[in-house]
C-alpha positions as CSV (number, residue, x, y, z in Angstrom):
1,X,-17.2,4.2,-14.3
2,X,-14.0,6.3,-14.3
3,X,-11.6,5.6,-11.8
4,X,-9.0,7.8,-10.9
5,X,-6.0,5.7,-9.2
6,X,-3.5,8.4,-7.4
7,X,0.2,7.4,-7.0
8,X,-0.3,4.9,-10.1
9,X,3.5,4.4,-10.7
10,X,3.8,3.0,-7.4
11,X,4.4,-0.7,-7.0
12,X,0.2,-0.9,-6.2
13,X,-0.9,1.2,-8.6
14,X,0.7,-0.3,-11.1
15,X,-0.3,-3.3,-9.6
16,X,-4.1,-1.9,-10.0
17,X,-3.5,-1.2,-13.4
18,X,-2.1,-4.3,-15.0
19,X,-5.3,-6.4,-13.3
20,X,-8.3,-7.3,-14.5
21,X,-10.0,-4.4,-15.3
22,X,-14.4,-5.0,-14.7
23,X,-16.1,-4.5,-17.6
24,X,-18.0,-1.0,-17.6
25,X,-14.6,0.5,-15.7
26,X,-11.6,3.4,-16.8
27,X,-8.5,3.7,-15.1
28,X,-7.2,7.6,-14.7
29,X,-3.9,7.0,-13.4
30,X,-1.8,9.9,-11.6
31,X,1.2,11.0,-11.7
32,X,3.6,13.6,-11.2
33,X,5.1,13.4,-14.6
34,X,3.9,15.3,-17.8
35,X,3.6,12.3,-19.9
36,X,2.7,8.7,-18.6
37,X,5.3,5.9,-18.9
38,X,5.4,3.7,-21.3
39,X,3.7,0.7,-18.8
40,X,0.9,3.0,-18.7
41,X,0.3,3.6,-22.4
42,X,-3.3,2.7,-23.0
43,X,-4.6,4.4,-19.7
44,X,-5.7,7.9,-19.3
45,X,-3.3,10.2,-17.8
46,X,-3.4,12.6,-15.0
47,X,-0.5,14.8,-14.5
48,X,-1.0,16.1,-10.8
49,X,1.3,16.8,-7.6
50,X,-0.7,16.3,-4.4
51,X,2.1,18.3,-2.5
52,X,1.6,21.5,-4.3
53,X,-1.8,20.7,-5.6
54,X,-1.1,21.3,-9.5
55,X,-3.2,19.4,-11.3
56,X,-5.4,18.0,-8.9
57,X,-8.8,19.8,-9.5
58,X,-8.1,18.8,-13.2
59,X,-7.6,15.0,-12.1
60,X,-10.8,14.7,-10.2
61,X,-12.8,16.3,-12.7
62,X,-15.5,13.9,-14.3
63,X,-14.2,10.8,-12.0
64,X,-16.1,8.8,-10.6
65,X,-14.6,6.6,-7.7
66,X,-10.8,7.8,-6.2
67,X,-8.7,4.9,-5.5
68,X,-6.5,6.9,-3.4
69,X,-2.8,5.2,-3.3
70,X,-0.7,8.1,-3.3
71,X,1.9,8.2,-0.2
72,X,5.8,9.2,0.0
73,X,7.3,8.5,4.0
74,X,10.0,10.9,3.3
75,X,7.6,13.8,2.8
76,X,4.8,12.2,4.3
77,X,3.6,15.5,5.9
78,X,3.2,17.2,2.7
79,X,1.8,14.2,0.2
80,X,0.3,12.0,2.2
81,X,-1.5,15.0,5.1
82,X,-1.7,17.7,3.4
83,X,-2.2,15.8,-0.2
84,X,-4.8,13.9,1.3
85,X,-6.7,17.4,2.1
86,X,-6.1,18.8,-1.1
87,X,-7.5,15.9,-2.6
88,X,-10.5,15.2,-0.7
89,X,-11.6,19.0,-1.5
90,X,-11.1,19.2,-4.8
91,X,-13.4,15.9,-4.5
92,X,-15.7,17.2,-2.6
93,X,-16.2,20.2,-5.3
94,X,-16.2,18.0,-8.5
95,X,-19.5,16.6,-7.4
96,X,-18.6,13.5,-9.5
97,X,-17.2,11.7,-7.2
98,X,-19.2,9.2,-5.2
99,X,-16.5,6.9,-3.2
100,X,-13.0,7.8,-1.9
101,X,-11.2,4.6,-1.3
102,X,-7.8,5.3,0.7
103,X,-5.4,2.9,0.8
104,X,-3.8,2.4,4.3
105,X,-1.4,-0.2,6.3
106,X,-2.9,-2.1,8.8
107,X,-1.4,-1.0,12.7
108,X,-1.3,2.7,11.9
109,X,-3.5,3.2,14.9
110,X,-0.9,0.6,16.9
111,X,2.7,1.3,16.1
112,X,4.6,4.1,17.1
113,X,5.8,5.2,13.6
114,X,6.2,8.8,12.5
115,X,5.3,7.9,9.4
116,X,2.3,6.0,10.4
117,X,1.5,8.4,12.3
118,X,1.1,10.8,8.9
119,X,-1.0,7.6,7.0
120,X,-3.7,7.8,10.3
121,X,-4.2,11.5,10.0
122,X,-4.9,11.4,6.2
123,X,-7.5,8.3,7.4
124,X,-9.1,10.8,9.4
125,X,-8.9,13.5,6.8
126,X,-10.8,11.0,4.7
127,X,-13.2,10.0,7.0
128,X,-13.9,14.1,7.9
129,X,-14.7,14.5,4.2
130,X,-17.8,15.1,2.2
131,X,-17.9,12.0,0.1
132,X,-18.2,8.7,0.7
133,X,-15.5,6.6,1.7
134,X,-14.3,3.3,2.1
135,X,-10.5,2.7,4.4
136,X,-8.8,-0.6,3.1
137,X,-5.3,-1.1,5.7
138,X,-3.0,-3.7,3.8
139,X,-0.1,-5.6,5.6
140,X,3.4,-5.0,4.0
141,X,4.2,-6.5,0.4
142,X,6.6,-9.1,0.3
143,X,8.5,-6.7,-2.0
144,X,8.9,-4.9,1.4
145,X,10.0,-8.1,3.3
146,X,12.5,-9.4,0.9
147,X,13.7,-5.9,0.5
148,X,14.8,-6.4,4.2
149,X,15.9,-9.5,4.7
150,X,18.4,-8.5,1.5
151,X,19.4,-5.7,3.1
152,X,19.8,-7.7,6.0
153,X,21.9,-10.4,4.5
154,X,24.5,-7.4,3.3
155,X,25.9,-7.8,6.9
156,X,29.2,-10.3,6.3
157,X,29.1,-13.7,7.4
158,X,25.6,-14.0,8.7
159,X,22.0,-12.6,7.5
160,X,21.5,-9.8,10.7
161,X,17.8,-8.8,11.2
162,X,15.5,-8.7,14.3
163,X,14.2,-12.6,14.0
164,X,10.8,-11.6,16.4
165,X,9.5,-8.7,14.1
166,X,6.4,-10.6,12.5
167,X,4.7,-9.9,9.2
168,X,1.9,-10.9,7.3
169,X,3.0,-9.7,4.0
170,X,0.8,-9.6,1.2
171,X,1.2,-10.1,-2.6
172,X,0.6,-7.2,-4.7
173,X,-1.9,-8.8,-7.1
174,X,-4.1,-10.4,-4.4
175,X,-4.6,-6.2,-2.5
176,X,-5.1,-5.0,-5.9
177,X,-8.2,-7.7,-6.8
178,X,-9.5,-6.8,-3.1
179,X,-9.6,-3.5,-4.1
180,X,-11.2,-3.7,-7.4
181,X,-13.7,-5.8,-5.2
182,X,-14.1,-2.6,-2.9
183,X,-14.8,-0.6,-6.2
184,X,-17.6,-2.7,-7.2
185,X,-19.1,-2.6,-3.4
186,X,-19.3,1.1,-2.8
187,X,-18.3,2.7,0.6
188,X,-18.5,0.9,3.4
189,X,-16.3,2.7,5.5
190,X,-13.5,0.9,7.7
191,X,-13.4,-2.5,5.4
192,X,-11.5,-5.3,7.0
193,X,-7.9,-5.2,7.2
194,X,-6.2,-7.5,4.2
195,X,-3.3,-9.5,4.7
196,X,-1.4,-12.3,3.3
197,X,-2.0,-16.2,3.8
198,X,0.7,-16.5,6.8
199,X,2.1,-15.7,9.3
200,X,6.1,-15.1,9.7
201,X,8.7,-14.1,12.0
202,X,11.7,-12.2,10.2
203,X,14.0,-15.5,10.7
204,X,11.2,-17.1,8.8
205,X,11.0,-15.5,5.9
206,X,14.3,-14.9,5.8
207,X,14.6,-18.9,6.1
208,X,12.3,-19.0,2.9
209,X,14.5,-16.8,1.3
210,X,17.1,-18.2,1.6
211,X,16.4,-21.4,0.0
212,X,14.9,-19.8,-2.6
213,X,17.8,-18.2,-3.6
214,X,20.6,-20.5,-2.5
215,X,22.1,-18.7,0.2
216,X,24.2,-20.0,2.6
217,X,24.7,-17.8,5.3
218,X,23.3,-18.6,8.7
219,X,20.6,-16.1,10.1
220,X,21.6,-14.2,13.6
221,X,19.7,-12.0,15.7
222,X,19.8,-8.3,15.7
223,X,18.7,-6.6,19.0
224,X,16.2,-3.7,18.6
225,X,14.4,-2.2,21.2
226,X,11.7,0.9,21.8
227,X,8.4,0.9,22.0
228,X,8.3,0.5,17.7
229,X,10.4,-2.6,18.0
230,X,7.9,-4.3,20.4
231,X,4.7,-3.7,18.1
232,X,6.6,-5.4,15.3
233,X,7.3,-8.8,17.5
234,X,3.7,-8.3,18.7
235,X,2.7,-8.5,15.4
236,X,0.7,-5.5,15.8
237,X,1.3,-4.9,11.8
238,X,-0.9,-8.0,11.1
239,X,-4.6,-8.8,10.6
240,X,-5.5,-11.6,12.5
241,X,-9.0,-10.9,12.3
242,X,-9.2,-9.8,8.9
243,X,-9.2,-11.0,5.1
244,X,-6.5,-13.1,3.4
245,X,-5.1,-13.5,0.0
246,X,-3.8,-16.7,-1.3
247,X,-0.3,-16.0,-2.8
248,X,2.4,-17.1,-0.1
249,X,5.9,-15.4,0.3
250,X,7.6,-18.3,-0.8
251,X,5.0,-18.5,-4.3
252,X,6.1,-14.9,-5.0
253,X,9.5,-15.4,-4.4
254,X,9.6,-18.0,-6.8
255,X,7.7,-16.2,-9.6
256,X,10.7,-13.8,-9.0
257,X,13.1,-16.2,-10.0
């Protein structure tokens, strides 16, 4: 089975790439670059831009199943929409390809975000199209998380964030096995939404961070408000009902150390 994996130098594809590959299965991984990097060496490469389309017809060609991964939120009209149609047309024509598997963020449908806004009409796109599919929404990495609680703790004196935003951040290696996993099932349409093992607030995980890495600074409150602020402390961007890995924030931070 030959797998192409769109938007493999991301932190997921890679992610995809360096798990345990099943038996029987070939990673194409695609990028925008002429040559892979040198993580990839190994792998079949794909050279293809989904926001001018070079390359794509090329990349689907022969392939299987489309793990597709690709996104960009600063030109998230032009990858991730109009990408996504490129993509699932030049599928569509390959006749090859059985099962589109897009790779989404659970709350899309929820939170008034521009850029979620982009990731729900390439859902759509997905589902309009001739092949098969299969929708996975994951919650935020914990990359993401500790990437703001950093940022947040660049404020002097204090760590600033909005304490009420919740997450259920995810570890990269536990949404890559449960996509292998939705390789080996086939389409099945909207799968459960995956998340991680917990449940924080912002001043938790920030809390967790800080011990981790020793950091003294007290945690204050930053005020946000707007309709996209209130989805966040409703937790609208976690999956209460759906599937969990096992890795918490605080395991990954300390693998990080």
């Amino acid at each position: 089975m030959r797998v192409l994996v769109t938007g493999a130098t991301g932190q997921f594809g890679r992610a995809l790439a360096a798990g345990a590959t099943p038996p029987g299965t070939q990673f194409v991984l695609q990028g925008r670059g002429a040559t892979p990097p040198g993580w990839a060496a190994g792998f079949e490469w794909a050279s293809a831009d989904l926001a001018d389309g070079r390359g794509v017809v090329d990349a689907v060609a022969g392939v299987d199943v489309i793990v597709h991964a690709a996104s960009d939120p600063a030109r998230a009209a032009t990858v991730d929409v109009a990408g996504t149609e490129r993509l699932v047309a030049a599928a569509a024509a390959a006749q090859s390809v059985a099962h589109i598997i897009y790779v989404s963020i659970v709350g899309v449908d929820r939170i008034p975000h521009p850029y979620y806004k982009r990731k729900l009409a390439a859902e759509q796109i997905v589902r309009g199209g001739r092949v098969p599919w299969s929708i996975l929404r994951l919650t935020q990495f914990h990359s993401f998380v500790a990437h703001i609680v950093k940022r947040g703790a660049r404020a002097p004196f204090v760590i600033l964030l909005p304490k009420r935003f919740r997450f259920q951040n995810v570890d990269l290696s536990d949404a890559a096995a449960r996509t292998l996993r939705a390789i080996a099932e086939g389409p099945r349409g909207k799968l459960a939404d995956y998340g991680g093992p917990e449940v924080l607030t912002l001043a938790d995980a920030a809390e967790t961070w800080r011990r981790a890495r020793g950091v003294k600074k007290p945690i204050a409150n930053l005020p946000m408000f707007g309709k996209r602020a209130a989805a966040f402390r409703a937790g609208l961007n976690t999956a209460p009902d759906g599937e969990r890995g096992r890795v918490t924030f605080s395991e990954w931070l300390a693998g990080q150390a």
